[in-house]
C-alpha positions in Angstrom: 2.0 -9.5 -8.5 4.1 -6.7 -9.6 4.1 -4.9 -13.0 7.1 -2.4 -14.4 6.0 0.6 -16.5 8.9 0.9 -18.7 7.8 5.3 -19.0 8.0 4.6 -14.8 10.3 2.5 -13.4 8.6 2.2 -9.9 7.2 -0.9 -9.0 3.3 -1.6 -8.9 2.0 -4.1 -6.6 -1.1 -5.0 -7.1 -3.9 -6.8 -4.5 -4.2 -6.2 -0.8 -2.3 -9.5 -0.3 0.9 -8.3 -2.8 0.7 -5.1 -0.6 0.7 -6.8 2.8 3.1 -9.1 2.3 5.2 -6.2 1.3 4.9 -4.7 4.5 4.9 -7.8 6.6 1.2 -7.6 7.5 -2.5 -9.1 7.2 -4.6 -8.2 3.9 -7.2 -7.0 6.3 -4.8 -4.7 7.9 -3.9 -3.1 4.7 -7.9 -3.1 3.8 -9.1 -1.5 7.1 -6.1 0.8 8.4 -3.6 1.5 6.1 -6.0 2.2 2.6 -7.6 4.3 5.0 -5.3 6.5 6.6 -4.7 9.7 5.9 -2.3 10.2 2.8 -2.3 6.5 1.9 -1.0 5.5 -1.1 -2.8 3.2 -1.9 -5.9 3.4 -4.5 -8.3 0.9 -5.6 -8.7 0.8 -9.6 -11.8 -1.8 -10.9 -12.1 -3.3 -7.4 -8.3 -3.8 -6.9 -6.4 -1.9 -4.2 -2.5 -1.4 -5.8 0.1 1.1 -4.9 3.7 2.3 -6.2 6.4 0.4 -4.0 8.4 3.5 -3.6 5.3 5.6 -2.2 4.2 2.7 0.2 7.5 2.6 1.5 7.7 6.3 2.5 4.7 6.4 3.3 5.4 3.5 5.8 8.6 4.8 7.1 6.9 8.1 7.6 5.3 7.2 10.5 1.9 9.0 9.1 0.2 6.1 10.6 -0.8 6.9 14.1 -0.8 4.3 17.0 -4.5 5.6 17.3 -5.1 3.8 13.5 -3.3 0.3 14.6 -5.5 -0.5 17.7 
């Protein structure tokens, strides 16, 4: 589910399973490596993990994710 802020027009996704398929990945993936790596941005709000579309996909091309966090 994505929502538009019309003061913000940057995508928010919201739930693990909006964010993973996103990315082309599992739910628990995004759960248990990338909402915890360093500089994620990803945040949880009232139990649900969202992000900004642009910001996931920096931070995804970035490479901040180390091979150390995928295994």
């Amino acid at each position: 589910m994505a929502v538009v802020d019309p003061k913000n027009p940057a995508r928010i996704i919201w739930t693990l399973p909006a964010i993973a398929r996103r990315i082309g990945v599992g739910a628990d993936f995004v759960r248990d490596t990338v909402a915890t790596a360093e500089g994620t941005p990803i945040r949880e709000l009232g139990g649900r993990f969202y992000c900004f579309e642009d910001d996931l996909m920096s931070f995804m091309r970035s490479n901040r994710l180390k091979p150390s966090q995928t295994a």
